[in-house]
OpenMM code with the backbone's topology and positions (N, CA, C; nanometers):
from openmm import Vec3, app, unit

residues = "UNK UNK UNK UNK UNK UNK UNK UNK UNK UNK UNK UNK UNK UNK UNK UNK UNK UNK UNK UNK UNK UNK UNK UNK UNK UNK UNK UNK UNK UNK UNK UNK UNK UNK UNK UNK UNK UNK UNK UNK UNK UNK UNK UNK UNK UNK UNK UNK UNK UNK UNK UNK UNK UNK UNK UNK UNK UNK UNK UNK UNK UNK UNK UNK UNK UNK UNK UNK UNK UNK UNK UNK UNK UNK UNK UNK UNK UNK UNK UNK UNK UNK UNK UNK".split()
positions = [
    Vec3(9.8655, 17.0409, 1.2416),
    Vec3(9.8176, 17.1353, 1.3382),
    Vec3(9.8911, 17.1130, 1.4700),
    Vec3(9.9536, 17.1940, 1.5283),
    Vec3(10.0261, 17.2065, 1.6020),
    Vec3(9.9154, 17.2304, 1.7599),
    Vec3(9.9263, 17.1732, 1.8934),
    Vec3(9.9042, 17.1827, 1.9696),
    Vec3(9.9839, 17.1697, 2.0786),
    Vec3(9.9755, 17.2297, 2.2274),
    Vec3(10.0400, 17.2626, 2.3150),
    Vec3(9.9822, 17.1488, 2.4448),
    Vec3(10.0321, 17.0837, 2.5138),
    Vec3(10.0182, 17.0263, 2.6232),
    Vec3(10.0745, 17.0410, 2.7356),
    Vec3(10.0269, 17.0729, 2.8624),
    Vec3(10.0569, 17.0709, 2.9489),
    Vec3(10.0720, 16.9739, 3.0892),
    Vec3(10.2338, 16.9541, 3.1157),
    Vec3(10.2416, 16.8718, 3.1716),
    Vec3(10.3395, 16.9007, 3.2788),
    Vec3(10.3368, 16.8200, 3.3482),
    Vec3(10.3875, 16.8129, 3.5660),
    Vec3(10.4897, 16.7336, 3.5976),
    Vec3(10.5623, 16.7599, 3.6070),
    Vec3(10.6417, 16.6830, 3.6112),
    Vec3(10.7365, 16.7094, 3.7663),
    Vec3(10.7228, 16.5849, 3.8706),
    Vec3(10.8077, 16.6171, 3.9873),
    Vec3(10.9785, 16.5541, 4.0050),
    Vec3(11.0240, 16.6110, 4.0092),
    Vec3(11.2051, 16.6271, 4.0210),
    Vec3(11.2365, 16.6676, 4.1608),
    Vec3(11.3332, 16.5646, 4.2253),
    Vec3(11.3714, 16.6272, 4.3546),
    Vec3(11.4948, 16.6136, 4.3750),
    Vec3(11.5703, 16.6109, 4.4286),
    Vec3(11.6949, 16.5907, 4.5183),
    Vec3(11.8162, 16.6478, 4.4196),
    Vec3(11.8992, 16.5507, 4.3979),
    Vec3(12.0128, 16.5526, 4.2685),
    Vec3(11.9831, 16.6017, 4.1749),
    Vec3(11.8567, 16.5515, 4.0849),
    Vec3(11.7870, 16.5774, 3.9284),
    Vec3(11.7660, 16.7143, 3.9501),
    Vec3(11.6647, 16.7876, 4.0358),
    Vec3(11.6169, 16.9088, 4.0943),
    Vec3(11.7565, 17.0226, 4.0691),
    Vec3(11.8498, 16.9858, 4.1693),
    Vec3(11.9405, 17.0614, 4.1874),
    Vec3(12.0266, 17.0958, 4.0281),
    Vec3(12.0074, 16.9537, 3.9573),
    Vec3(12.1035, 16.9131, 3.8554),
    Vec3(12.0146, 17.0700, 3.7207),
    Vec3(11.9095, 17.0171, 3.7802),
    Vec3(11.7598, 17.1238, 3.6386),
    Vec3(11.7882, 17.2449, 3.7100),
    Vec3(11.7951, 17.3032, 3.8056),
    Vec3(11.8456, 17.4110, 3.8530),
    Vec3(11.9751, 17.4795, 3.8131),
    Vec3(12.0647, 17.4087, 3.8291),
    Vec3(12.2012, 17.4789, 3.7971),
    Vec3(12.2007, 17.4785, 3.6294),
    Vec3(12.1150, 17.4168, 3.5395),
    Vec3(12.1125, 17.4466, 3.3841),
    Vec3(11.9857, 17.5606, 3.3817),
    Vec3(11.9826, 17.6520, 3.4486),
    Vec3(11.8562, 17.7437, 3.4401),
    Vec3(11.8263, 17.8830, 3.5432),
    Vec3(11.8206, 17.9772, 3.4607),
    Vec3(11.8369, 18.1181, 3.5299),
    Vec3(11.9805, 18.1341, 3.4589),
    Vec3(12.0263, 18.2689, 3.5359),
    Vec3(12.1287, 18.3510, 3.5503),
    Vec3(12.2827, 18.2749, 3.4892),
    Vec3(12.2425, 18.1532, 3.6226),
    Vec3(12.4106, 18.0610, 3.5494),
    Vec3(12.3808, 17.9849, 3.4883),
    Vec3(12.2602, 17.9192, 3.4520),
    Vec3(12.2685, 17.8326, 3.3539),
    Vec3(12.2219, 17.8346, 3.2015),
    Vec3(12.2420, 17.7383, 3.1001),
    Vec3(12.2116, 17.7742, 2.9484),
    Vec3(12.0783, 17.7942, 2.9385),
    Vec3(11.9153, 17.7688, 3.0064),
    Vec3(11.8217, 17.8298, 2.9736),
    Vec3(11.7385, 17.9121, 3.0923),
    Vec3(11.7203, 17.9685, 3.0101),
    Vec3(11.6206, 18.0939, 3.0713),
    Vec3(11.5056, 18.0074, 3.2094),
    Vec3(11.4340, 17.9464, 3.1899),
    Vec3(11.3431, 17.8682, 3.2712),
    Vec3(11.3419, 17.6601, 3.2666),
    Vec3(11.2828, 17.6390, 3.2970),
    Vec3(11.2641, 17.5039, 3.3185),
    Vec3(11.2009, 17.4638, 3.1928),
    Vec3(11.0739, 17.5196, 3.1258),
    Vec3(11.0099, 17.4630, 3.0458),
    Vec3(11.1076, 17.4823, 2.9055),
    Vec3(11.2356, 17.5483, 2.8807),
    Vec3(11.2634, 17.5808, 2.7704),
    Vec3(11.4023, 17.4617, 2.7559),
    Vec3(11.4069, 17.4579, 2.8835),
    Vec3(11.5372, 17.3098, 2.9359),
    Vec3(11.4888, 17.2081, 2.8686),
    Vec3(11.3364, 17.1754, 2.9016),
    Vec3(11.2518, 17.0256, 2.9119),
    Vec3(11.2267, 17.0137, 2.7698),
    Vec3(11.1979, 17.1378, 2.7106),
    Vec3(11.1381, 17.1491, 2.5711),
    Vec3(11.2974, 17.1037, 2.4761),
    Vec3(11.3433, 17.1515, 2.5066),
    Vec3(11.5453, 17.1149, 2.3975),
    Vec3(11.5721, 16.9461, 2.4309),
    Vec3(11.5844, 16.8904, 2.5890),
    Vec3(11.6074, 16.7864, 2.6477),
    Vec3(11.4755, 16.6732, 2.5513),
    Vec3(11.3949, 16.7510, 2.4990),
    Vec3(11.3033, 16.6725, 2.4581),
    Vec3(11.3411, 16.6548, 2.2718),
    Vec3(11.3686, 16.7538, 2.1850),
    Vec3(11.3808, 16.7445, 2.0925),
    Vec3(11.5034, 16.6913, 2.0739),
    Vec3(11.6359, 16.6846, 2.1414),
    Vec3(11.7153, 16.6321, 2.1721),
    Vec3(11.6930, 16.4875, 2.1463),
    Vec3(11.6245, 16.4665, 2.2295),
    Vec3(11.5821, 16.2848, 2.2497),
    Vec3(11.5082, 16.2575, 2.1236),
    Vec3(11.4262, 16.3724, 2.0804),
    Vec3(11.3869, 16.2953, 1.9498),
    Vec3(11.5000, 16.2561, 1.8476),
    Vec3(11.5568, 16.3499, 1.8534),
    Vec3(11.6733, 16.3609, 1.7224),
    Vec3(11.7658, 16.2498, 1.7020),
    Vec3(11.7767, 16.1698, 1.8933),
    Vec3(11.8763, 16.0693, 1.8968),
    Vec3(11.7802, 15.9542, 1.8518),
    Vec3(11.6640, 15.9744, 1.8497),
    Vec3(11.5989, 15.8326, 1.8085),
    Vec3(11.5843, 15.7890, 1.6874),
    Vec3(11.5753, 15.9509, 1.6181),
    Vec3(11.5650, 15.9308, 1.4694),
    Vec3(11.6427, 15.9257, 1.3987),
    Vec3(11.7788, 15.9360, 1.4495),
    Vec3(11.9404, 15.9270, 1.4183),
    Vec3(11.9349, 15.8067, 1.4361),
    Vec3(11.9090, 15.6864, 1.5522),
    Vec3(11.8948, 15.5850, 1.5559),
    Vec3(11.8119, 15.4904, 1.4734),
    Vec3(11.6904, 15.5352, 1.3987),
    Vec3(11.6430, 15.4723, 1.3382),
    Vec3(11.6991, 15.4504, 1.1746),
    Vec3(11.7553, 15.5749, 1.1436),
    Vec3(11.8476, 15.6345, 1.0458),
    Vec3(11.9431, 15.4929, 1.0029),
    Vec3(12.0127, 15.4786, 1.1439),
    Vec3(12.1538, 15.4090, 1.1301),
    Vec3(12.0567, 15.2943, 1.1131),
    Vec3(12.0002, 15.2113, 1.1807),
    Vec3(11.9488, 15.1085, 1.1111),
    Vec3(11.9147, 15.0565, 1.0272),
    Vec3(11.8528, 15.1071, 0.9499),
    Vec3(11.7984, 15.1608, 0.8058),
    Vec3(11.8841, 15.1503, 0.7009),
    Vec3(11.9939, 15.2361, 0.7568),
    Vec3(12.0995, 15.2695, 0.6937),
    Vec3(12.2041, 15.1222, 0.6679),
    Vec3(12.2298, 15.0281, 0.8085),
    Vec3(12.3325, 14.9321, 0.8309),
    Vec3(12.2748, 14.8403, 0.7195),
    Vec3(12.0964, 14.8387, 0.7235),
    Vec3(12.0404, 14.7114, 0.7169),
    Vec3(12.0589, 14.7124, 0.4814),
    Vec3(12.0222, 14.8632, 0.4694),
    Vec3(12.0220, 14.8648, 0.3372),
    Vec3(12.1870, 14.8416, 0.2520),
    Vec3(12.3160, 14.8762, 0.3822),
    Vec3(12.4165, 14.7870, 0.3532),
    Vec3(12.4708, 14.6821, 0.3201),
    Vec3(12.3660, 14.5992, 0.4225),
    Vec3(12.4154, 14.4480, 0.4102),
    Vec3(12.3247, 14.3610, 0.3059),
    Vec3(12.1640, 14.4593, 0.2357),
    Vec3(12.1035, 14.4034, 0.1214),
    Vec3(12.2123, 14.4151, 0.0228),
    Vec3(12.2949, 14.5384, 0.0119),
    Vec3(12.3948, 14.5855, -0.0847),
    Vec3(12.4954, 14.4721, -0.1617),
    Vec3(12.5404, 14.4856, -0.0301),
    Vec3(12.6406, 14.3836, 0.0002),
    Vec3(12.6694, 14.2247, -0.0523),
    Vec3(12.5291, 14.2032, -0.0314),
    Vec3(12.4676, 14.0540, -0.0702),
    Vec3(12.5372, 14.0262, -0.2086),
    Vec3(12.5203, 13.8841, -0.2089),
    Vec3(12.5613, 13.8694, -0.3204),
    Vec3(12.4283, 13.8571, -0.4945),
    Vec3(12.4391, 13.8958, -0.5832),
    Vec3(12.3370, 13.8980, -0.6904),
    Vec3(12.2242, 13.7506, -0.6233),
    Vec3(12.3037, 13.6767, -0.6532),
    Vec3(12.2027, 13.5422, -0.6676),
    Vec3(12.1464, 13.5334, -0.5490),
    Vec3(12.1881, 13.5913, -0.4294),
    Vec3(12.1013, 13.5652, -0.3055),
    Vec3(11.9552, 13.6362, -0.3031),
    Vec3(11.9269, 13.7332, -0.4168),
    Vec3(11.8015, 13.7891, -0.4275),
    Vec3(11.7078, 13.6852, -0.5071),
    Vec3(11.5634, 13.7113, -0.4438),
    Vec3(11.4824, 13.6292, -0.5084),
    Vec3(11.3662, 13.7552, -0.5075),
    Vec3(11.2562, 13.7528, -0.6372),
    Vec3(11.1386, 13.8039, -0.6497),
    Vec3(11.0527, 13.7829, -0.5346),
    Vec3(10.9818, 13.9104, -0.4671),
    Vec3(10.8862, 13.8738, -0.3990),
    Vec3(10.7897, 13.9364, -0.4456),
    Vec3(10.6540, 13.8993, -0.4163),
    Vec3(10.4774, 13.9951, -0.4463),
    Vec3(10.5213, 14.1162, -0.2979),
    Vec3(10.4383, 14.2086, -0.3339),
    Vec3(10.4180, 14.2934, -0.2086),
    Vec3(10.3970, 14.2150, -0.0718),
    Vec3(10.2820, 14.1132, -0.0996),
    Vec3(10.2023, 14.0127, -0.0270),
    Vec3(10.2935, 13.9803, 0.0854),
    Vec3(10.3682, 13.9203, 0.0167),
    Vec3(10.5407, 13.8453, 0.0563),
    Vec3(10.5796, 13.9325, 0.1352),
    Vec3(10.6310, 14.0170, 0.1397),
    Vec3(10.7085, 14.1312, 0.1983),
    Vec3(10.6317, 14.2057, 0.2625),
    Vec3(10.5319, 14.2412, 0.3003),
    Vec3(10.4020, 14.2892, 0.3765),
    Vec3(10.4243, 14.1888, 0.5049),
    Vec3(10.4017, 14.0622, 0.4499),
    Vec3(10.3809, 13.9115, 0.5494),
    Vec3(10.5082, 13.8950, 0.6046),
    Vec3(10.6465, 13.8972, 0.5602),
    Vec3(10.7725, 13.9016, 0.6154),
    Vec3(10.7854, 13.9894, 0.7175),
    Vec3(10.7183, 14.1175, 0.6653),
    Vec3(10.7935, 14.2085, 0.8075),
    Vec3(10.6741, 14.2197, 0.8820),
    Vec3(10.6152, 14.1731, 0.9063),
    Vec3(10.4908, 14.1492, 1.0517),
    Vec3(10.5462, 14.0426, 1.1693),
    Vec3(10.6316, 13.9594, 1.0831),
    Vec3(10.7110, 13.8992, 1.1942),
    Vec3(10.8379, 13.9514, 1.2701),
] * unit.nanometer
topology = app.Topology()
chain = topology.addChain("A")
for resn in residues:
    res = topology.addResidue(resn, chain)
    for name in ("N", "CA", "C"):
        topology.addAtom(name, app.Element.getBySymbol(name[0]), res)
């Protein structure tokens, strides 16, 4: 379920001027909230791209490993490993 929040956000000087010239007439969006709303999914996308590559490096270097360096674990084990 999708919901809407509303939020305030104050910008002045440089930043202000900077959200200004990306908005209206010369810039790529129409208003402020449609800037904040892209600048935002944006940032998600880089995080989850980031979490991606990690994920990604870490299931490399299990790859990588050599056979005998694997050992059996219980769930238990591996539940309890990654809490640390």
């Amino acid at each position: 379920m999708s919901r809407t929040t509303t939020m305030t956000v104050r910008v002045g000087g440089a930043l202000s001027d900077f959200v200004a010239a990306n908005v209206g007439e010369d810039g790529s969006y129409e208003n402020v909230s449609e800037y904040i709303r892209d600048l935002i999914r944006r940032d998600k996308e880089r995080a989850e791209a980031e979490t991606f590559d990690r994920l990604k490096a870490e299931l490399n270097r299990a790859f990588a490993a050599p056979e005998d360096s694997y050992k059996p674990l219980t769930a238990a084990e591996v539940i309890a490993r990654n809490r640390t």
